[in-house]
C-alpha positions as CSV (number, residue, x, y, z in Angstrom):
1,X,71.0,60.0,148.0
2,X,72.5,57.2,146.3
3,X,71.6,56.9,142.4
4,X,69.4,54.2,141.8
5,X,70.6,51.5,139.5
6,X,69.1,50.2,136.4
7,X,70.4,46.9,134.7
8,X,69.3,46.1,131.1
9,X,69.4,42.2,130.4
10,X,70.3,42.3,126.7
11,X,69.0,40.0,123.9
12,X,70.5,37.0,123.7
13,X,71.2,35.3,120.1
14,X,68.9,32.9,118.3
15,X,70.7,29.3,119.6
16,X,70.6,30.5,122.7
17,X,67.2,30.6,122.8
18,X,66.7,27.6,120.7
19,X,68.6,25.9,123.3
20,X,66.0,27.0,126.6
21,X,62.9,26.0,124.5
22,X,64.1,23.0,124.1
23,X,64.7,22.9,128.2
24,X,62.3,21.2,130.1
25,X,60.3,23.5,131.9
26,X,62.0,23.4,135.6
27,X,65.5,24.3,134.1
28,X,63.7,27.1,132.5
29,X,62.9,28.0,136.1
30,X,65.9,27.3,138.0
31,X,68.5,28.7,135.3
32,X,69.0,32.1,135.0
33,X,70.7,33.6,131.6
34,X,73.6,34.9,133.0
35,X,75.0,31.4,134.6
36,X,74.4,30.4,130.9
37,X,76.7,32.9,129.2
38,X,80.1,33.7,130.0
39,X,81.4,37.2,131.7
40,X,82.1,40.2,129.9
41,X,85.9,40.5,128.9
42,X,88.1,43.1,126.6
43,X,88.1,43.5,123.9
44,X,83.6,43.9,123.8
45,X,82.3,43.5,120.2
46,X,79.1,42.7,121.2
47,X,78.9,39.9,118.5
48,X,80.2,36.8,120.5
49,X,76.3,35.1,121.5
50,X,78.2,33.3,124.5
51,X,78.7,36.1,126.7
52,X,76.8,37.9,129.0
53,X,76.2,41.8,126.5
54,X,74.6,42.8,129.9
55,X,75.1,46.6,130.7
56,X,73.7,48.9,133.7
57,X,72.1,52.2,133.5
58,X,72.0,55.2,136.2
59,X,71.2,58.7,136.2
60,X,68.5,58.4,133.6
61,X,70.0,56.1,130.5
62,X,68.0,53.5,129.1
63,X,70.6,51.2,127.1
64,X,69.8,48.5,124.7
65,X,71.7,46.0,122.1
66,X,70.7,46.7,118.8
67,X,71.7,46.2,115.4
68,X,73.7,48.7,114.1
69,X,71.8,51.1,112.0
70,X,74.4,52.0,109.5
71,X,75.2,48.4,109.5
72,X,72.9,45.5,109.4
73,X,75.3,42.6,110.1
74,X,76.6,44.3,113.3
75,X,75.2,45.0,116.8
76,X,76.1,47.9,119.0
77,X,74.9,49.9,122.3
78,X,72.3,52.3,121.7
79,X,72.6,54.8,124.8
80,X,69.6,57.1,125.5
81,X,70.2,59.7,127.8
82,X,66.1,60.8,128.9
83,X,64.8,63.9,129.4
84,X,65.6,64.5,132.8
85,X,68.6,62.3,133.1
86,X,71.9,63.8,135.8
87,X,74.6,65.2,134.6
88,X,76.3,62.1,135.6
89,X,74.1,59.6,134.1
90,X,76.1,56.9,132.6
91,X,76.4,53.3,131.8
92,X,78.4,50.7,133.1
93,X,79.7,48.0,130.2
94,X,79.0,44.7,132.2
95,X,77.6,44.2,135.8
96,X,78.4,45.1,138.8
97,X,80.7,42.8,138.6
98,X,83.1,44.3,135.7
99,X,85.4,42.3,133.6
100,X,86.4,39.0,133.6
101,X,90.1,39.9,134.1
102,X,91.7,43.4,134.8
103,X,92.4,45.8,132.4
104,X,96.2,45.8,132.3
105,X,97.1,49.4,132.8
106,X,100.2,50.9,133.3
107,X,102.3,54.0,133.4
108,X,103.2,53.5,129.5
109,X,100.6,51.5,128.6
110,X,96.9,53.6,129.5
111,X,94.5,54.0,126.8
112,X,91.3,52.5,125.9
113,X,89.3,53.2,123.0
114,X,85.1,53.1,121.7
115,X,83.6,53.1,118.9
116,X,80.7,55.7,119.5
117,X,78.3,57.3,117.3
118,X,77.3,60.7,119.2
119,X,74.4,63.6,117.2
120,X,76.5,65.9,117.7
121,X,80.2,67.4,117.5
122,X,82.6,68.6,120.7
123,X,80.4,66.7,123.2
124,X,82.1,65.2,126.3
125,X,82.2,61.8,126.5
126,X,83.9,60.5,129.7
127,X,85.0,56.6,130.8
128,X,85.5,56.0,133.9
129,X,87.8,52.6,135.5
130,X,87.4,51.1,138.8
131,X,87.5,48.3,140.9
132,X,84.7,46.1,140.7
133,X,85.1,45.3,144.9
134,X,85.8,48.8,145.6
135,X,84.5,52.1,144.2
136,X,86.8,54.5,146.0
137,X,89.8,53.3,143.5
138,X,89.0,54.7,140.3
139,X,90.7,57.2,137.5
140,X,88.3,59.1,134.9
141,X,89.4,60.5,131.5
142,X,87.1,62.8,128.7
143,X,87.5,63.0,125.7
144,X,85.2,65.3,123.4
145,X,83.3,64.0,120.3
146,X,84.7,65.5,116.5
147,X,81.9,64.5,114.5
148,X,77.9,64.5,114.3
149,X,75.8,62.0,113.4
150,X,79.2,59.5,112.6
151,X,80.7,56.8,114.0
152,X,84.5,57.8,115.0
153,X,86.9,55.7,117.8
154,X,87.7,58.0,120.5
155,X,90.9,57.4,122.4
156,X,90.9,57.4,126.0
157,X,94.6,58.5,128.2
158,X,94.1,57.3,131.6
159,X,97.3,58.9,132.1
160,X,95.8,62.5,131.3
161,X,92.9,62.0,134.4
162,X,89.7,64.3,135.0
163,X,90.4,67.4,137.3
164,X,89.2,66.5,140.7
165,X,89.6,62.5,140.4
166,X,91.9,60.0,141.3
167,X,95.4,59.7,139.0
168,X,96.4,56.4,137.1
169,X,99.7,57.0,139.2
170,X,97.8,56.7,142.5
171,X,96.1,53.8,141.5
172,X,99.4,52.0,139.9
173,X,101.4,53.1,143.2
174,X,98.8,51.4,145.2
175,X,98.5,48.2,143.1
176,X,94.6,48.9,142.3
177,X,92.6,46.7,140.2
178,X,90.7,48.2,137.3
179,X,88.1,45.5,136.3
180,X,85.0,47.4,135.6
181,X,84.3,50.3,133.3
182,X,81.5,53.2,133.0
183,X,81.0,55.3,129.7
184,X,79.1,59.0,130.3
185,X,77.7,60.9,126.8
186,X,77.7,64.7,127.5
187,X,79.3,64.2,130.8
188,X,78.4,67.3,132.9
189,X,74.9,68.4,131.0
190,X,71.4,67.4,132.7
191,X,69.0,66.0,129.8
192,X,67.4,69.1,129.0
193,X,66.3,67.0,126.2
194,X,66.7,63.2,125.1
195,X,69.9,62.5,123.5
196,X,70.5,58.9,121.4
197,X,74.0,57.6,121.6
198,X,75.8,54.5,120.3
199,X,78.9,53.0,120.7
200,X,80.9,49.5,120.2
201,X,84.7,48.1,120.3
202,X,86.0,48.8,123.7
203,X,89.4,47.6,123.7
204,X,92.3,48.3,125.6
205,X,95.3,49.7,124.0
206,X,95.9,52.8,121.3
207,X,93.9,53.1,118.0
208,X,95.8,55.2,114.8
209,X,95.9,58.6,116.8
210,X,93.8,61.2,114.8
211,X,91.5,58.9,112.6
212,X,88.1,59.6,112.3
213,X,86.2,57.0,110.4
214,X,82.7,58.1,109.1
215,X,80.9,54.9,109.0
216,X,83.5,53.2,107.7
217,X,83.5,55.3,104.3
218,X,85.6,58.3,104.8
219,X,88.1,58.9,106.9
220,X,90.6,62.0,107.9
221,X,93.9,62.5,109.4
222,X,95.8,63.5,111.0
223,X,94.4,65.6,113.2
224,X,95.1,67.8,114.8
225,X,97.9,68.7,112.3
226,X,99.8,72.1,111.3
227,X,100.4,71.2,107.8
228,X,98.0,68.8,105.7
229,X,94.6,66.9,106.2
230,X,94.4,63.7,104.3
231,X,90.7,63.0,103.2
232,X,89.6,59.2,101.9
233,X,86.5,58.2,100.9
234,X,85.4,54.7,99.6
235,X,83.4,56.8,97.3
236,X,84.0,59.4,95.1
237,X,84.5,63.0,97.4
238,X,82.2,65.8,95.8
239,X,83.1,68.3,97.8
240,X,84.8,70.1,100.4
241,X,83.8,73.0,102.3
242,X,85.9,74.3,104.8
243,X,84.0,76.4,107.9
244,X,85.7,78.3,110.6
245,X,83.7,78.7,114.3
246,X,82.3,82.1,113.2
247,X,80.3,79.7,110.4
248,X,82.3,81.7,107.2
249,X,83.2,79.8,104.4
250,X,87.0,80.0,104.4
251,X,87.9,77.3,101.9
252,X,85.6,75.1,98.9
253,X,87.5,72.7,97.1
254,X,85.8,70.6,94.3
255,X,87.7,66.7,94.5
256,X,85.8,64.6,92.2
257,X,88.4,61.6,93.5
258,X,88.4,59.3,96.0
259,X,91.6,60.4,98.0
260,X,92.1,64.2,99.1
261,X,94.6,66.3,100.7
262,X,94.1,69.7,102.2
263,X,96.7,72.1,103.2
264,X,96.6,73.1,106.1
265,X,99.6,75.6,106.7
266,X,97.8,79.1,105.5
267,X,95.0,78.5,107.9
268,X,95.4,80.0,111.6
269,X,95.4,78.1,114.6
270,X,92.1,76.5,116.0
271,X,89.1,74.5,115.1
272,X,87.3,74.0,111.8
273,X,84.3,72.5,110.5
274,X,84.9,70.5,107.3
275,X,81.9,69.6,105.1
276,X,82.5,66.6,103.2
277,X,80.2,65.8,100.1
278,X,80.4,62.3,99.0
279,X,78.5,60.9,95.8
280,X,76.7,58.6,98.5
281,X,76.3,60.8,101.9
282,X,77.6,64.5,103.5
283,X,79.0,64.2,106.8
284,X,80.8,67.4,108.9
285,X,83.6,66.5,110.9
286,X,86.2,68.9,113.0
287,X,89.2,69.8,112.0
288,X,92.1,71.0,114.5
289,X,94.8,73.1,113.2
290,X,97.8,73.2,115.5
């Protein structure tokens, strides 16, 4: 069975709306909001009120435009993946139509990134390309989550595809148009329970490899890295505590400063939890030792 589509007319901005009540009342019939607005292009900000912020669920997501709740002057996706939703449930950025013009990638030039805000750490979050006309020509990438309950920009590689799906280099070979894009939260997990979700900033092109930006207050990198973690904070940093995946306590540093660097060279190889303790908030992020 096919999945059943849902698409989620966003809110449109104040003068837009100004500007129908002030229609006489057969436009108001005859005019629907999307021949109004303009199509959905890269990069998505979701602030420009002339375009079309329309976006389509399946698979169980309910999507909405909301503002930003770390941030009142900006408005962001807020994904909810139900109770019940497929493993596959996702949500398409735009309508079934895609972009307004390709997304230009090439054998050099393949990543995207989002701005997402998941609840938890080291879940997958796939994005899928295709053509808008045809849904055979695609090319699927994953990346996991580092941080809970945080915005961070994920990077996406088309170049480094999903097992099982199509290569960039097919595509590329076969002169493939990638004009529409899907985003999936916990690929691969039913919803066992409802899971809330946001992202924002889908451009095309690389973001500072191993920056993860808590809110736009702290911020660590690189990472992964085998010999130094640079913390920065636009507040003073408390505290440090460094966790390994057995939950011990392998490292407690005391900063009282706004910048922050941790050695990374006596720990072993593999994945940490850092606690970071700021005089405003705590966030936990993961660290990667290479």
């Amino acid at each position: 069975m096919k999945p059943i589509f849902l698409v989620t007319t966003l809110l449109l901005s104040v003068q837009l709306h100004a500007q129908l009540a002030n229609a006489n009342e057969s436009s108001l019939q005859t005019t629907s909001f999307n021949q109004l607005l303009a199509q959905i292009d890269l990069p998505v900000t979701f602030e420009d009120t002339s375009i079309d912020y329309t976006v389509t669920d399946f698979g169980g997501n309910v999507s909405s435009l909301i503002v930003d709740p770390s941030d009142a002057t900006n408005h962001v996706i807020q994904v909810i993946k139900t109770q019940g939703a497929e493993t596959w449930a996702g949500t398409t950025i735009g309508t079934a139509s895609g972009f307004a013009t390709a997304i230009p990638l090439t054998a050099t030039d393949s990543k995207m990134s989002v701005r997402v805000w998941s609840p938890a750490a080291a879940l997958p979050i796939r994005l899928k390309v295709e053509d808008a006309n045809d849904n055979t020509h695609t090319c699927e990438t994953e990346v996991n989550t580092t941080i809970a309950n945080a915005w961070e920009t994920l990077t996406f590689d088309f170049s480094q595809h999903v097992t099982g799906t199509e290569p960039l280099s097919t595509g590329l070979s076969n002169s493939w148009v990638y004009n529409k894009a899907s985003i999936f939260f916990n690929f691969g997990t039913a919803g066992d329970t409802e899971m809330t979700f946001y992202f924002d900033d889908v451009k095309f092109g690389e973001t500072e490899v191993g920056m993860m930006d808590f809110e736009t207050t702290v911020q660590i990198y690189p990472n992964p890295s085998s010999t130094h973690w640079k913390i920065s904070s636009h507040d003073e940093i408390d505290e440090v505590v460094l966790i390994d995946v057995l939950g011990k306590m392998v490292a407690s540093f005391s900063v009282q400063k706004q910048h922050f660097s941790i050695d990374a060279r006596p720990f072993d190889s593999g994945m940490y939890f850092a606690r970071v303790k700021t005089l405003q908030s705590e966030f936990t992020a993961v660290l990667i030792r290479k």
